[in-house]
C-alpha positions as CSV (number, residue, x, y, z in Angstrom):
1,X,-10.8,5.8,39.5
2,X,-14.0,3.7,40.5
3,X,-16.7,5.8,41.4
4,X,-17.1,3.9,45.0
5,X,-18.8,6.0,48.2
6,X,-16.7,5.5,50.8
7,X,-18.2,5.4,54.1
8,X,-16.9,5.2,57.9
9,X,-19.2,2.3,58.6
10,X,-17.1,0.1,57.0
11,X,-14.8,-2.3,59.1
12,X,-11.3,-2.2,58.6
13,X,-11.2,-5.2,56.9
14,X,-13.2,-4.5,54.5
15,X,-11.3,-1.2,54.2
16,X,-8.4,-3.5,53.4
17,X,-10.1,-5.2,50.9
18,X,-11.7,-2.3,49.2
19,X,-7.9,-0.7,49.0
20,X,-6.4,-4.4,47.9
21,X,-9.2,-4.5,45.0
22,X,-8.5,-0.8,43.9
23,X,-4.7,-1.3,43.7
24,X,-5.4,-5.0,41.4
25,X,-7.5,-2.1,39.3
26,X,-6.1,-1.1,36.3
27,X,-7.7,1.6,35.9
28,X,-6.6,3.2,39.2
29,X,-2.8,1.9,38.8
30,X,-2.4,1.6,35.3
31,X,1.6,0.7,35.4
32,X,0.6,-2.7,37.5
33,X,1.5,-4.3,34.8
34,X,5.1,-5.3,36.5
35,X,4.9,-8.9,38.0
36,X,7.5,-11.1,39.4
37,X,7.1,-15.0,40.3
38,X,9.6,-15.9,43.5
39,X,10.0,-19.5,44.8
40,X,8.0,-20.0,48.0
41,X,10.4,-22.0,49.5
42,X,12.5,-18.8,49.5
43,X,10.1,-17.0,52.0
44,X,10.3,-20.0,54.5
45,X,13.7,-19.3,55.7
46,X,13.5,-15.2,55.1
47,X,14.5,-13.0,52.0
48,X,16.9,-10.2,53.3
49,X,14.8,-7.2,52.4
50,X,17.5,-5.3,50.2
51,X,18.4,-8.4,48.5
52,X,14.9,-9.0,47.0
53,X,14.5,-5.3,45.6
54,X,18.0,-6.0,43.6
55,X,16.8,-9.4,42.5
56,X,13.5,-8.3,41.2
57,X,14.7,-5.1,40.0
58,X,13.6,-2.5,41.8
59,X,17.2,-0.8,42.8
60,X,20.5,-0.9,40.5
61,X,22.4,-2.7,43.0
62,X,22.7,-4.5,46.5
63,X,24.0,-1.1,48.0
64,X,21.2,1.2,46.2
65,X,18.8,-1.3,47.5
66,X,20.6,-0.3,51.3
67,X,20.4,3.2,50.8
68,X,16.8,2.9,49.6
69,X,15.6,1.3,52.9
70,X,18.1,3.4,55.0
71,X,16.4,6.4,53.5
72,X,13.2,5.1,54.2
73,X,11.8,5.1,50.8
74,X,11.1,1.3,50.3
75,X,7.5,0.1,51.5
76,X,6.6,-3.9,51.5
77,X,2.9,-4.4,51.3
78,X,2.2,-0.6,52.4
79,X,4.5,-0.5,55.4
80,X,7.6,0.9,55.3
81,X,11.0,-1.3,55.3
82,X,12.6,-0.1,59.0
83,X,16.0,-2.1,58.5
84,X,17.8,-2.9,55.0
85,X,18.4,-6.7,56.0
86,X,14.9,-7.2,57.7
87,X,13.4,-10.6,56.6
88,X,10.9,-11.0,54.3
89,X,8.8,-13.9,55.0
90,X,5.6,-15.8,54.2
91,X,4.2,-13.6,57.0
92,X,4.2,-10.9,54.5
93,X,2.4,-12.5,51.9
94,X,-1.3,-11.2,51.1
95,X,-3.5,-13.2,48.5
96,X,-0.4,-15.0,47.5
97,X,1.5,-11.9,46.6
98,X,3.4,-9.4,48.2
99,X,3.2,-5.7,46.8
100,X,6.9,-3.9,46.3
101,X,6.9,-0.3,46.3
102,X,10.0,2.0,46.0
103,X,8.9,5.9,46.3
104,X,5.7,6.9,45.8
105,X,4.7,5.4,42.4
106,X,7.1,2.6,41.5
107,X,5.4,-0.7,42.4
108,X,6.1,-4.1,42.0
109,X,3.8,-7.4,42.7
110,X,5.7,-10.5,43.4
111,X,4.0,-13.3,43.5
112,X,4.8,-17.3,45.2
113,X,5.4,-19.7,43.3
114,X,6.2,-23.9,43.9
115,X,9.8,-25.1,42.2
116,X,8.5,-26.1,39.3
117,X,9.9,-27.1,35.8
118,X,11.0,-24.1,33.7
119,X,10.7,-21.9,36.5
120,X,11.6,-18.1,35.3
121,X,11.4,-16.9,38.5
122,X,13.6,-15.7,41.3
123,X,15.3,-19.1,42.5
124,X,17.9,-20.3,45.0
C-alpha cells in the first residue's frame, strides 16, 4: 500500500482523488486487472442496473444480478445499488469509467467507449 500520511486538512476532493488514485494502484488492488469497454451511447438513455452486471459478467444470470442488488451487495462507483432496475447513466461516470463492485472484493472497471469499428465491447 503506498506509504501516503493522510491528514484531516485535506478537502474532500482531494480525498476523492487520493482514494480514485489508490484504487487505479496496482499495488493496492492487485486483481484490477478486469476491464470492460461499453458503448457510450448506451449510458445516454440509462443501462438497467442488473442488466449491466450480467452483460459484463459480474453475476451468472439476469435474476442473480436481481438478487445481488436486492440483497444489497452490488456497489456502482462506491455507492450501493438501492433498486435492481435503477439506471445507470453518464451521471455515473468518473474519469471516463465507472467502477463495478459485487461484495467486498470483486471489482470491475467499465470504461466508455464511441461505436467504433471492431468494437468488442458491450453494444446495442
Amino acid at each position: 500500500m503506498p506509504n501516503r500520511m493522510r491528514s484531516s486538512l485535506e478537502t474532500p476532493q482531494e480525498r476523492a482523488t487520493r482514494a480514485h488514485d489508490d484504487f487505479l494502484d496496482e499495488r493496492v488492488f492487485p486483481a484490477q486487472n478486469i476491464k470492460v469497454l461499453i458503448d457510450k451511447d448506451r449510458l445516454k438513455e440509462g443501462y438497467p442496473a442488473f442488466k449491466l452486471f450480467f452483460d459484463v459478467g459480474m453475476s451468472k444470470s439476469k435474476g442473480d444480478a436481481r438478487r445481488l442488488i436486492n440483497q444489497g451487495g452490488a456497489y456502482v462507483n462506491g455507492e450501493r445499488v438501492k433498486c435492481f432496475d435503477q439506471k445507470i447513466t453518464l451521471d455515473d461516470v468518473v474519469h471516463d469509467q465507472i467502477i463495478l463492485r459485487v461484495g467486498k472484493k470483486r471489482y470491475l472497471t467499465v470504461y466508455l467507449s464511441k461505436k467504433t469499428e471492431g468494437f468488442n465491447g458491450l453494444g446495442p
